[in-house]
C-alpha positions in Angstrom: -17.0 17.8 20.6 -19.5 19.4 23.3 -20.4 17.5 26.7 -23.8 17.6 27.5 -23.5 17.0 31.3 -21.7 13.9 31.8 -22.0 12.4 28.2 -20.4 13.1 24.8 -21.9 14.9 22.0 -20.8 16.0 18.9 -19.8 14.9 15.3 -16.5 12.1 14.6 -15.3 14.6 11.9 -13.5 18.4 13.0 -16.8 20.1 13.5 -17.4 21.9 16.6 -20.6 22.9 16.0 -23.4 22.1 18.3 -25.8 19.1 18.3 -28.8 21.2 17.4 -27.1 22.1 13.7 -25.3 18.7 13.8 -28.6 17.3 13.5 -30.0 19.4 10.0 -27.0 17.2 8.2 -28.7 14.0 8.8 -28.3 11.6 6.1 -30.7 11.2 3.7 -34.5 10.9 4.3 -33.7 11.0 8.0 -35.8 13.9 9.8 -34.8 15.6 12.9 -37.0 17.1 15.2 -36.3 18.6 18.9 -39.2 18.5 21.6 -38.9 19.1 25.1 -40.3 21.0 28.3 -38.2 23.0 31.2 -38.5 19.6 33.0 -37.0 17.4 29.7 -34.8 19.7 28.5 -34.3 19.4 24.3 -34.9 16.1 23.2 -34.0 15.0 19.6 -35.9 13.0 17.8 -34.8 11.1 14.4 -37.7 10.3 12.4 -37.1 7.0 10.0 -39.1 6.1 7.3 -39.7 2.4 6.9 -40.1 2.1 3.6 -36.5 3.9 3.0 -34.9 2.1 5.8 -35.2 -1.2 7.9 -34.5 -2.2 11.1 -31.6 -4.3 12.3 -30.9 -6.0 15.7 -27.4 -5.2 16.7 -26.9 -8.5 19.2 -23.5 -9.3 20.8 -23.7 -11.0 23.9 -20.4 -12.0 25.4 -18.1 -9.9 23.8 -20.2 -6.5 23.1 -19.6 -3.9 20.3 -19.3 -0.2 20.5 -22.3 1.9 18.9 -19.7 3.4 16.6 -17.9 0.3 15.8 -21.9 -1.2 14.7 -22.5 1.9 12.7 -19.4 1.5 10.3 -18.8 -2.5 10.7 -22.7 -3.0 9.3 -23.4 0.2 7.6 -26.0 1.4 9.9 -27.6 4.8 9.2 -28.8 4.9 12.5 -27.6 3.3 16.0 -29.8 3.8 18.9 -28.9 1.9 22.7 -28.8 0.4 24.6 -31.0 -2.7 24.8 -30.8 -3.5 28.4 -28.4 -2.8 31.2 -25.6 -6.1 31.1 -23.8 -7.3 34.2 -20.9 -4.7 35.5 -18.3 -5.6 33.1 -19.2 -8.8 31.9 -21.3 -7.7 28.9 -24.1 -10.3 30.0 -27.9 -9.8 29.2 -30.4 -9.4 31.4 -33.5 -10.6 29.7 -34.8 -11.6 26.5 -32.0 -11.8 23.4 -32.7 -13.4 20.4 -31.4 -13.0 17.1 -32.3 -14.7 13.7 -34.8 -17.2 15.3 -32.0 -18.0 18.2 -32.8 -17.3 21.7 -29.6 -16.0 22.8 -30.2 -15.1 26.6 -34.0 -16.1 28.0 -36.8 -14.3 28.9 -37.0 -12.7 32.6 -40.6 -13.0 34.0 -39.6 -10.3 36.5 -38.1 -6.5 34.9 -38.2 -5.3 32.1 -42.0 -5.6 30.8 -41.9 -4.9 27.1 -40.9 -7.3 24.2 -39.5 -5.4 21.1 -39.1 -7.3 18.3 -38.6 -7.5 14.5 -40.0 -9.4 11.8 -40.5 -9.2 7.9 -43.5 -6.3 8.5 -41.0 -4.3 10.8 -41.2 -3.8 14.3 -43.8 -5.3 17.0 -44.2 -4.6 20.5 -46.0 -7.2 23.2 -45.2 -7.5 26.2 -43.1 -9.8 27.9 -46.2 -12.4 29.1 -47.6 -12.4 25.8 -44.1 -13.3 23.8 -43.9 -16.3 21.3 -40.1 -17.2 20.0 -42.3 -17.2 16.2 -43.4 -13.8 16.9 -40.2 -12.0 15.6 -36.9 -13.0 14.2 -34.9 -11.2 16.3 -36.3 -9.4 20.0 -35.1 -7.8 22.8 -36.8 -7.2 26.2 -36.9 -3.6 27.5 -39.0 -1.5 28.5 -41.0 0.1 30.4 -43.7 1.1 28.3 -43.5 4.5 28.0 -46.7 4.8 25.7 -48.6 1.7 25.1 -51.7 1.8 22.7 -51.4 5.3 22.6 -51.4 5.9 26.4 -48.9 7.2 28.6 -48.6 4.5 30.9 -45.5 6.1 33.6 -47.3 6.7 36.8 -46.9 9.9 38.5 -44.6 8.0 41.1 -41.7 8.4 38.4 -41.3 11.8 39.4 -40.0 10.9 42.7 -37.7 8.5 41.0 -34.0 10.3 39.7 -34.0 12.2 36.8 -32.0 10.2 33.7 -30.7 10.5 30.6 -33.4 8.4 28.4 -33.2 6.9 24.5 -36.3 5.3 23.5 -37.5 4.3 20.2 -41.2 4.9 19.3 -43.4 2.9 17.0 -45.5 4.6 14.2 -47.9 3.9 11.5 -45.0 4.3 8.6 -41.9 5.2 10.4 -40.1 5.1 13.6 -38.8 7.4 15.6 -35.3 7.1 17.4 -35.0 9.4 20.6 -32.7 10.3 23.3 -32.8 12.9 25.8 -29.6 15.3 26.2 -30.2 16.2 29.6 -31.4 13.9 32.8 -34.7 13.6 32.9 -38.3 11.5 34.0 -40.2 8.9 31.8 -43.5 11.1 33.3 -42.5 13.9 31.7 -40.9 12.3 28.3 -43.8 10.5 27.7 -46.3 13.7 28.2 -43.8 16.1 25.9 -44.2 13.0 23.4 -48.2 12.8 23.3 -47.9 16.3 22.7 -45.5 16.1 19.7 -47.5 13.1 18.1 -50.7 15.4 18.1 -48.9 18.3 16.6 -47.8 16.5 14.0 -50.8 13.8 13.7 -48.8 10.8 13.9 -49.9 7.7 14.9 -47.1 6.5 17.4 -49.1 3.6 19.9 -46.1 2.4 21.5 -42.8 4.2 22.9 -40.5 1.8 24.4 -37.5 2.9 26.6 -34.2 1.5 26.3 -31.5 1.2 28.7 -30.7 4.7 29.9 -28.3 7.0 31.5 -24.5 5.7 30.5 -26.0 3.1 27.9 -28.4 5.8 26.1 -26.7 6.9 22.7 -28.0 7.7 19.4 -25.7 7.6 16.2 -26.6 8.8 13.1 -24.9 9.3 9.8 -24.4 12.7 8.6 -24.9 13.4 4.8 -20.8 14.0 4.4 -20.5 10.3 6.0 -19.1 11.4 9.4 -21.3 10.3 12.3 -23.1 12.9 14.7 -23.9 11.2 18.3 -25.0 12.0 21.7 -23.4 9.5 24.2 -20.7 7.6 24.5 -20.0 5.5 21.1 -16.6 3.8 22.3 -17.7 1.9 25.2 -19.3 -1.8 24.2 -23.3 -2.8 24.4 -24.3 -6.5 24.6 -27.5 -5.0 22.4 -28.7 -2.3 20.4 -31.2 -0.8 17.3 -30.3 -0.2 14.4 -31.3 1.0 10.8 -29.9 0.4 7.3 -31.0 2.1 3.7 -33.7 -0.7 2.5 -33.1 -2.4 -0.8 -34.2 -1.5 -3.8 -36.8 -3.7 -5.4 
C-alpha cells in the first residue's frame, strides 16, 4: 500500500505497485484514464459504460457501511463516496436520502444544490428546487455542480477556498465517469482540467457532480484478478455512496 498524502491507496491483495499501474487491471470494460494540471495533480478517472454496468445507490443511514464492505457484500464493480458529509460520528445525513421510492432523510433547501438520482434510464441530475420524489427511485443530494449543462459553473472565488481531496461522478451520453483526485485540490481547477478532457476525447459529459470530499472521497474498483484497487480510506463507514454492478444479460 502507498499513501497519497494523508489517504490510503493501493490494491487489498500483496501488490505494491503504484496506483497508476493498479489502475490498467481494472475489471472488465472499465476504462481508466488520468487527467490533471500542476494545480490538480493526477486525477483518475474510471470510465463506465452503461450498457455493461448499472448504477446502484449504496444507502445506510444510521448504521453506515464501509466502501469495501459495499463492494464485496453487493458485488459492486465500482464504489465511489461519499454522498454527503454525516454528523461527527453519528452516521446521520444531511440532505436528501431516498432509496427504492422511500425518502430516507429529507431534502435541505439550504447546502448542497444538486439532486443525483437514479431511475430505470440511469442517472439524472436536477437540482435540489426542481426535485420530485417520482423523479428517481433512489437520490441523493450533493453537489455543487461542478459542470452543469456543459458549463463549468465554480466561480473563481473557489480558489481562495482550501485545496481538497475531491471524488465526483460525471454524467455522459452512454457512460459515466467515476473520479477522484489523489492530491488536494480546487473545484475551479477540476472542473477546467475536466472540460478539457471531455473535448479531447469528444464526450458529451453535461453534468459533473461533486461528492463529499477530503476524508469521505474514495473510489473502489475491482481489479480483473478480483482484488480491489482503491484510493481512500475503504474501512471507515459512509451513511451513502455510488455504486456500479455488471448489468444483466437480456
Amino acid at each position: 500500500m502507498e499513501t497519497d498524502g494523508r489517504l490510503p491507496s493501493g490494491s487489498t491483495g500483496q501488490s505494491t505497485n503504484p496506483l497508476r499501474q493498479l489502475a490498467d487491471t481494472v475489471a472488465d470494460k472499465l476504462t481508466p484514464h488520468w487527467i490533471g494540471s500542476p494545480e490538480t495533480g493526477p486525477v483518475l478517472i474510471l470510465e463506465i459504460p452503461l450498457g455493461s454496468y448499472e448504477p446502484v445507490l449504496v444507502a445506510r443511514p444510521d448504521s453506515g457501511v464501509s466502501p469495501l464492505a459495499a463492494a464485496e457484500d453487493m458485488r459492486l464493480s465500482v464504489v465511489l463516496g461519499s454522498g454527503f458529509v454525516s454528523h461527527t460520528h453519528a452516521l446521520q445525513p444531511v440532505g436528501l436520502l431516498q432509496e427504492g421510492g422511500v425518502i430516507l432523510s429529507p431534502l435541505q433547501i439550504h447546502g448542497y444544490t444538486r439532486i443525483l438520482g437514479i431511475n430505470d434510464e440511469g442517472f439524472g441530475v436536477v437540482h435540489r428546487s426542481e426535485y420530485q420524489p417520482h423523479l428517481f427511485h433512489s437520490a441523493l443530494q450533493a453537489g455543487p455542480g461542478i459542470i452543469e449543462a456543459g458549463k463549468l459553473d465554480i466561480s473563481e472565488r473557489d480558489l481562495r477556498r482550501p485545496k481538497y481531496y475531491r471524488s465526483f461522478l460525471a454524467i455522459c451520453a452512454d457512460a459515466a465517469l467515476a473520479g477522484i483526485s489523489t492530491e488536494p485540490t480546487h473545484l475551479r481547477t477540476l472542473g477546467q482540467s475536466l472540460i478539457q478532457f471531455f473535448d479531447q476525447k469528444s464526450m458529451s459529459c453535461d453534468e459533473v457532480v461533486n461528492l463529499a470530499g477530503d476524508r469521505q472521497a474514495v473510489l473502489v474498483a475491482r481489479r480483473d484478478n478480483g482484488e480491489y484497487l482503491f484510493h481512500g480510506d475503504i474501512h471507515n463507514n459512509r451513511v451513502s455512496m455510488i455504486g456500479f454492478r455488471s448489468a444483466p444479460r437480456h
